[in-house]
C-alpha positions in Angstrom: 88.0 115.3 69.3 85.8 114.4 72.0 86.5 114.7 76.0 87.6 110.5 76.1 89.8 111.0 73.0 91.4 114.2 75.2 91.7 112.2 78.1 93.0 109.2 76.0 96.3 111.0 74.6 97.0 112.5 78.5 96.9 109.0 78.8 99.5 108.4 76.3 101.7 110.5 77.6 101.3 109.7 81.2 101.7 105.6 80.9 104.4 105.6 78.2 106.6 107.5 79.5 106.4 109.4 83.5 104.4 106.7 84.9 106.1 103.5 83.7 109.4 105.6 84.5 108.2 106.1 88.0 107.5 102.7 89.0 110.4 101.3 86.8 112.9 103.4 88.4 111.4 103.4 92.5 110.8 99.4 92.3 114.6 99.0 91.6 115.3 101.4 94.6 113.1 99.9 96.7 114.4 96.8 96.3 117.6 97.6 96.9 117.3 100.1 99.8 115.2 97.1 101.1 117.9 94.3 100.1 115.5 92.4 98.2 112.9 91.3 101.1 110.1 90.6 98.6 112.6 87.4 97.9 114.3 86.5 100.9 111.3 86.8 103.0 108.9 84.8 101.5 108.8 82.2 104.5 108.4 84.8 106.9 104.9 86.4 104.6 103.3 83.3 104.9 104.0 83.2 108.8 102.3 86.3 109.2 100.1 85.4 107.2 97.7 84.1 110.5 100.6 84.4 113.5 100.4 88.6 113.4 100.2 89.3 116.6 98.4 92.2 117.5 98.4 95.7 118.6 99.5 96.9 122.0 98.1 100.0 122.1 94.8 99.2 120.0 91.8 100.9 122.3 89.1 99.1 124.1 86.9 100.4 121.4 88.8 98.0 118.9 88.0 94.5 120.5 86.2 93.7 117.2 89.6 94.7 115.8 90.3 93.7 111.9 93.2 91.3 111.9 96.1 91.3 109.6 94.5 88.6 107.4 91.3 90.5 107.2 93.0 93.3 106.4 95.0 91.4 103.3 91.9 89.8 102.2 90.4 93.6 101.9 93.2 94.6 99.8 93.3 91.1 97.6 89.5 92.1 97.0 90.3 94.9 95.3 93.4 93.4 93.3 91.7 90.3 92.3 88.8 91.3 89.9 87.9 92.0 86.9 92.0 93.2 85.6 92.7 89.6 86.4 89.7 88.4 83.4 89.8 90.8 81.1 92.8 92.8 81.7 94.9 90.0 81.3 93.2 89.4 78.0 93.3 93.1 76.7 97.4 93.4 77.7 98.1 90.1 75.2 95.4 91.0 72.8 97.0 94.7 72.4 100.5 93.7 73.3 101.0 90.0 72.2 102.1 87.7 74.3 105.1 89.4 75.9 103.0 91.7 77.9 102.5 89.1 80.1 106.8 88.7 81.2 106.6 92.3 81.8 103.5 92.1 84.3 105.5 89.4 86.2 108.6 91.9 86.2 106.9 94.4 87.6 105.2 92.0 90.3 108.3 90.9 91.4 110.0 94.3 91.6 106.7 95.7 92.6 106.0 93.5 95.7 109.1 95.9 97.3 106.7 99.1 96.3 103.7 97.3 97.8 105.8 96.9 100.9 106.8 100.5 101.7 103.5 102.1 101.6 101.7 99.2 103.5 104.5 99.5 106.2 103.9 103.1 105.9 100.5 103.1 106.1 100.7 101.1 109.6 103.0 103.6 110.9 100.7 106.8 110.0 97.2 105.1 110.9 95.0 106.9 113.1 92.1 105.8 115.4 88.9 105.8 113.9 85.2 104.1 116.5 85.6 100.9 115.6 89.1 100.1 113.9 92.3 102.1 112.4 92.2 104.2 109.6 95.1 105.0 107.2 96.7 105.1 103.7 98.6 107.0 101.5 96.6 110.8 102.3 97.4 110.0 105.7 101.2 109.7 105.8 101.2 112.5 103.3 99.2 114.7 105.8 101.4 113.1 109.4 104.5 111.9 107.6 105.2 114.9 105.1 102.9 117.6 106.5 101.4 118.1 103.5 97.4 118.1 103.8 97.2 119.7 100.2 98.6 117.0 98.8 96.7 114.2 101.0 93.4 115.7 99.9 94.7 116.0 96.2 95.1 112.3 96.8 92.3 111.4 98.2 90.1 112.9 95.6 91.8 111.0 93.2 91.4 107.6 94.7 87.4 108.9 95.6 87.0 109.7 91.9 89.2 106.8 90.5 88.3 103.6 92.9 85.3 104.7 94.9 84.0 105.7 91.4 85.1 105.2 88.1 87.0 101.6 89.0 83.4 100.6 90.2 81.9 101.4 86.1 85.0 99.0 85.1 84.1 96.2 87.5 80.5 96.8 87.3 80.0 96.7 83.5 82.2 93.4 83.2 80.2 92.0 85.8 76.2 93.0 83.9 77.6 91.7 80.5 78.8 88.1 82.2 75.5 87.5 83.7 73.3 88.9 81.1 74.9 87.4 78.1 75.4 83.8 80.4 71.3 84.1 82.1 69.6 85.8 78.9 68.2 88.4 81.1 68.4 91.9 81.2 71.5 93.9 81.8 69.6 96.9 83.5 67.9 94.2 85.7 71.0 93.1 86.5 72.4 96.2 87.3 69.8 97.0 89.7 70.2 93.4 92.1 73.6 94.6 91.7 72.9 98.4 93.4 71.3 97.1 96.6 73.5 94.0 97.0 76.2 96.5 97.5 74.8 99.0 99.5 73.9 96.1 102.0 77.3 95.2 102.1 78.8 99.0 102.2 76.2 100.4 104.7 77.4 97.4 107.1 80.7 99.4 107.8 84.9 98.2 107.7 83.8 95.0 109.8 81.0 93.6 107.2 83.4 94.6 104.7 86.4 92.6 106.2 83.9 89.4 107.2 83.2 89.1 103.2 86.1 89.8 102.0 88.0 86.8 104.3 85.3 84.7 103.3 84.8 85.0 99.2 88.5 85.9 98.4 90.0 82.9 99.2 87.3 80.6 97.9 86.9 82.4 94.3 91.1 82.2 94.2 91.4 79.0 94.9 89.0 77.8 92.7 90.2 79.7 90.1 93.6 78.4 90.7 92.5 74.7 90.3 90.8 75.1 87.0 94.1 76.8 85.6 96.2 73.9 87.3 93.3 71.7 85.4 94.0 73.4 82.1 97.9 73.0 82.8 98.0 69.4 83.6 95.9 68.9 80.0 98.1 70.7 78.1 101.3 69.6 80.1 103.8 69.2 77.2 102.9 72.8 75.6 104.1 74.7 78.5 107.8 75.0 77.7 106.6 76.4 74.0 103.9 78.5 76.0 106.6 80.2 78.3 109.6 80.6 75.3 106.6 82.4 73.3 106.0 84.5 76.1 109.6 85.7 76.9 110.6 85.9 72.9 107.4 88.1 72.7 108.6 90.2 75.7 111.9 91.4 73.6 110.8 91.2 70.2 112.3 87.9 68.8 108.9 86.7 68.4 105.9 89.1 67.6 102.2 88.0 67.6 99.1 89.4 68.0 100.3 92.6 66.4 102.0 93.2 69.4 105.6 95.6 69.4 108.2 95.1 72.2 107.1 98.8 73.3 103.6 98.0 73.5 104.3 94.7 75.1 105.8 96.7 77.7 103.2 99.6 78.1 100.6 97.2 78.5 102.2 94.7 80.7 102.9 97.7 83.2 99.6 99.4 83.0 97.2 96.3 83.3 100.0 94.7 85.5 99.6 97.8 88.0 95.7 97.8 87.6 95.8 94.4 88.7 98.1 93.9 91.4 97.9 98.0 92.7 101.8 98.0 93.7 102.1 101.7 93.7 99.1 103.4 93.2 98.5 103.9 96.7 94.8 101.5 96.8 96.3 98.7 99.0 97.9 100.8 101.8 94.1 101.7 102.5 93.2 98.2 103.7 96.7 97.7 105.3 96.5 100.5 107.3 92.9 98.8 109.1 95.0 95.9 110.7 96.0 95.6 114.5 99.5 94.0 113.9 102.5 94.3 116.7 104.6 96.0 113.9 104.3 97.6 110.8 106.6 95.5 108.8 104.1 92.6 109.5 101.0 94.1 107.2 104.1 95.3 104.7 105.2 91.8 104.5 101.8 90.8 103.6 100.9 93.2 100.9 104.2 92.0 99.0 102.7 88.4 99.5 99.1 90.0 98.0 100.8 91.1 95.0 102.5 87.5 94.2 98.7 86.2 94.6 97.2 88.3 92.0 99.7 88.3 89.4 102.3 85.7 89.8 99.2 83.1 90.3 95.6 84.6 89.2 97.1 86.5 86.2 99.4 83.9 85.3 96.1 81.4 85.5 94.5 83.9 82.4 97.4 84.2 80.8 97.9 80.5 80.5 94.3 79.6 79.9 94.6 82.2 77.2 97.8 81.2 75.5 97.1 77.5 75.6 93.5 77.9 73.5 95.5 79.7 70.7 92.7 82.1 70.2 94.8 85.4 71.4 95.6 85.6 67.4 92.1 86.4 66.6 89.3 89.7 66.9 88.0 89.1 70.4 89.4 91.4 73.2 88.6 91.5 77.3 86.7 89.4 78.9 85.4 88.1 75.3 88.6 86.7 74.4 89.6 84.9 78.1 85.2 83.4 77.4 86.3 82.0 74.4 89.4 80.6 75.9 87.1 79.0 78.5 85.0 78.0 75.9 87.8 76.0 74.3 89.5 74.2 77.7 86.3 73.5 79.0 83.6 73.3 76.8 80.2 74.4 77.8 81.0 74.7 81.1 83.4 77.3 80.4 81.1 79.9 80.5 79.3 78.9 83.1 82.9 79.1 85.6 83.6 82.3 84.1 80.3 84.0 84.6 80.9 83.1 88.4 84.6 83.8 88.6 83.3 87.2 87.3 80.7 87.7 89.7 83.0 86.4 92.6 86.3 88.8 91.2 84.2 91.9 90.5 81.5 92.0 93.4 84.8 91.8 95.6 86.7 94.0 94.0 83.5 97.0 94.0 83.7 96.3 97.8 87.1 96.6 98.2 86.9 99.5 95.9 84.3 101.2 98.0 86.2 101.1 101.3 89.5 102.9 99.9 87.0 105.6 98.8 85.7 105.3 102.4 88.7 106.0 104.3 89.5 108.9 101.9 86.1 110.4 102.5 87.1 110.3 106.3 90.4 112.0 105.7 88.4 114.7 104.1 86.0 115.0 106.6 84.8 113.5 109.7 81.1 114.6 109.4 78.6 112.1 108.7 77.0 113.2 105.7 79.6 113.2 103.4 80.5 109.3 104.4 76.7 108.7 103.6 76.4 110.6 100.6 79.7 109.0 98.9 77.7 104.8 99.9 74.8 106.5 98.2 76.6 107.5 94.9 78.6 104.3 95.3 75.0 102.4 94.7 74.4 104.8 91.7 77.9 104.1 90.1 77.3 100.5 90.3 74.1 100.7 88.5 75.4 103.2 85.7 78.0 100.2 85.0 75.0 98.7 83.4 74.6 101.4 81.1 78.3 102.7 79.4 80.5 101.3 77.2 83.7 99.5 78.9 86.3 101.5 77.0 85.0 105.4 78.3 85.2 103.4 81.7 88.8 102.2 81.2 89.8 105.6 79.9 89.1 107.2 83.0 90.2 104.8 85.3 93.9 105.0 83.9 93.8 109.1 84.0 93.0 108.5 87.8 95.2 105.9 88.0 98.3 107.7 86.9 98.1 110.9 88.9 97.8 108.3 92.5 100.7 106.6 91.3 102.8 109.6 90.4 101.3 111.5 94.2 101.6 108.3 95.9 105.2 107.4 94.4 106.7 110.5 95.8 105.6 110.5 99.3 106.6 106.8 99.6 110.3 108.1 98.1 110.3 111.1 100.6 109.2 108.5 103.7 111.2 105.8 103.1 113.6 106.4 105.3 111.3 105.3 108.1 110.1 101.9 106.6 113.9 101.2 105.4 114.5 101.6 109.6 111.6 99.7 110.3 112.3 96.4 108.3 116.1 97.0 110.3 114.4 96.8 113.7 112.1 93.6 112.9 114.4 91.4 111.8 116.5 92.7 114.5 113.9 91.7 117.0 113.5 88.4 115.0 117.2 87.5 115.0 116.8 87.5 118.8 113.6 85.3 118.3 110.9 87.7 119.5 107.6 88.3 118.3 108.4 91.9 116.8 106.7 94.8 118.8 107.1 98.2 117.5 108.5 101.0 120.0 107.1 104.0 119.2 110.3 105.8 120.4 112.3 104.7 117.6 110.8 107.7 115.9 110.3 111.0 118.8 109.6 113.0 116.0 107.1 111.0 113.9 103.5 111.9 114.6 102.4 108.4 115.0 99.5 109.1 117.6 98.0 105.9 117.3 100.9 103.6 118.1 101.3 105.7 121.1 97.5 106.0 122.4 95.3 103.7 123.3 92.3 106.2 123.2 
């Protein structure tokens, strides 16, 4: 057995039974200690959507701060990519149709998960030259006090997003182009290298600029193709949606799929998708200058509805409808095919740049949770420099593997920041359950919510009560 076939049965292990167990059990207690917000709330997502207000205490250093829909765009970078092609396709192709009600489920219990450590993440930020800094390392370090297992984390996401997400996104991406163009892969690869490193080297505020700008554009888009496809196939729908519930419990199998499996791979493509959990997103949130922390919570709940209630659900349907999911083709093979089919020969040609849009976004989001983890690690220079430089090199070796080493890898990593990130968010929830109290407190009276950093004398929250 080789090192990936190791790795693969940790992976087992891990996915069928303590992660999905995990997220299972916290969503449901999240939701509950939260009384449902990620459904009662919705109106009040899309109102802080633009209407954030901003930080009191942000320093003058900050005027070029990143605003609460820069920051969301950030984290919708990195959840709408390549999991939202061709990990959509490889949950139904392994786990039938079904594994597509049980990514839903666990958006929709998730969205409570993505709202804890985002709020968490505002309340734990720290100053950094030019904007805040924060995420799940941090409140481990200032909320728990324990920098062990912040750096533990932060290694992980380094290793796992900075790195071995980016072979996952970058590989997807090569293949589109070079199969769409007829060129070569490696050439690709390389344009690929230095278009990223432009983007990288520019710092958090390049980063945010893009990401405001191409995320909404590619989802959209994407969205009106699928609503295309829908209208087209109108009266299959009902058929489409009873196949995919009686798949989800076993009264209907296809695609080989079991009810366990549908289950497994709902969950762990659901999670690579959307993030809810895993700790990624609360990077990004933590970069906004918002007059509460609830505000950038609220929104991350809203970012996980995006990616899998609407872009996943956009594959899966596109998928479904074709009737192809029966046959050999896997990834982002199967969801060309399906293209193909709707679309004809300009199928292809969409998905070759939906692919480039959803995967050069998500390697830039990617990059920057690596980024903030580096400076948790360290504050020198060097190391922030050396990590762009072997961002550049990972990119490029995308060109070069084979998909399934890269996915094996990314799920180890995956796992142990859900399972680190999971507890600390458990152990500080406390302060995010007092939080969503005191906001719709404030918005009961008909204020703008402002946080009071006194509401916690204990918590060290220095940047929410420095201005620097």
């Amino acid at each position: 057995m080789n090192i990936f076939g190791l790795i693969d049965k940790i992976n087992g292990v891990l996915w069928s039974y303590i992660v999905i167990t995990m997220l299972v059990v916290c969503a449901f207690y999240f939701t509950w200690g939260l009384r449902g917000v990620q459904f009662t709330k919705l109106g009040e997502m899309f109102r802080n959507l633009f209407h954030n207000g901003q930080d009191t205490n942000m320093p003058s250093t900050h005027r070029k701060h990143i605003s609460s829909f820069q920051a969301f765009a950030v984290s919708l970078s990195s959840r709408v990519g390549t999991g939202n092609l061709a990990g959509v396709a490889s949950a139904i192709f392994v786990g039938g149709p079904g594994a597509i009600f049980w990514m839903w489920v666990m958006a929709m219990l998730g969205a409570s998960t993505a709202f804890m450590e985002a709020t968490l993440a505002q309340l734990f930020k720290r100053h950094g030259k030019t904007s805040f800094y924060g995420g799940p390392a941090f409140y481990m370090q200032y909320g728990l006090g324990k920098r062990w297992m912040g750096i533990l984390f932060a290694i992980s996401i380094i290793c796992g997003f900075g790195l071995s997400n980016q072979l996952v996104q970058s590989n997807t991406l090569c293949d589109a182009i070079a199969d769409t163009f007829s060129v070569n892969v490696h050439i690709v690869a390389i344009v690929l290298m230095f278009l990223t490193l432009f983007i990288i080297f520019g710092g958090i505020h390049r980063i945010a600029r893009f990401s405001s700008i191409v995320v909404p554009i590619m989802a959209l888009g994407y969205l009106l193709i699928a609503i295309y496809v829908l209208a087209v196939h109108i009266t299959e729908i009902p058929g489409i949606v009873m196949l995919i519930v009686k798949s989800a419990f076993g009264w209907e199998q296809a695609a080989g799929g079991t009810v366990g499996m549908a289950i497994t791979m709902g969950v762990r493509r659901g999670l690579f998708s959307n993030e809810a959990g895993e700790g990624s997103a609360p990077n990004a949130a933590a970069t906004a200058s918002v007059s509460h922390p609830v505000k950038q919570g609220l929104l991350q709940s809203l970012g996980v509805y995006t990616d899998t209630l609407l872009v996943c659900s956009c594959t899966a349907f596109i998928i479904l409808l074709s009737g192809l999911y029966n046959g050999t083709d896997d990834g982002i093979i199967l969801t060309s095919r399906a293209m193909d089919y709707h679309l004809g020969s300009m199928g292809r040609w969409f998905l070759t740049l939906a692919i480039t849009l959803f995967a050069y976004s998500t390697i830039i989001g990617n990059y920057f949770y690596g980024e903030s983890n580096v400076r948790f690690i360290s504050s020198k220079t060097w190391p922030l420099v050396v990590f762009r430089l072997a961002s550049g090199a990972v990119v490029l070796a995308g060109g070069y593997i084979t998909l399934q080493e890269a996915w094996t890898i990314v799920d180890l990593l995956m796992a142990i920041m859900t399972i680190l990130n999971l507890i600390a968010v458990v152990l500080l929830g406390r302060y995010a359950f007092r939080l969503l109290e005191d906001y719709l407190e404030q918005r009961r009276q008909g204020k703008d919510p402002v946080f009071d950093p006194d509401m916690f004398p204990e918590a060290d929250i220095e940047a929410w009560r420095t201005k620097q």
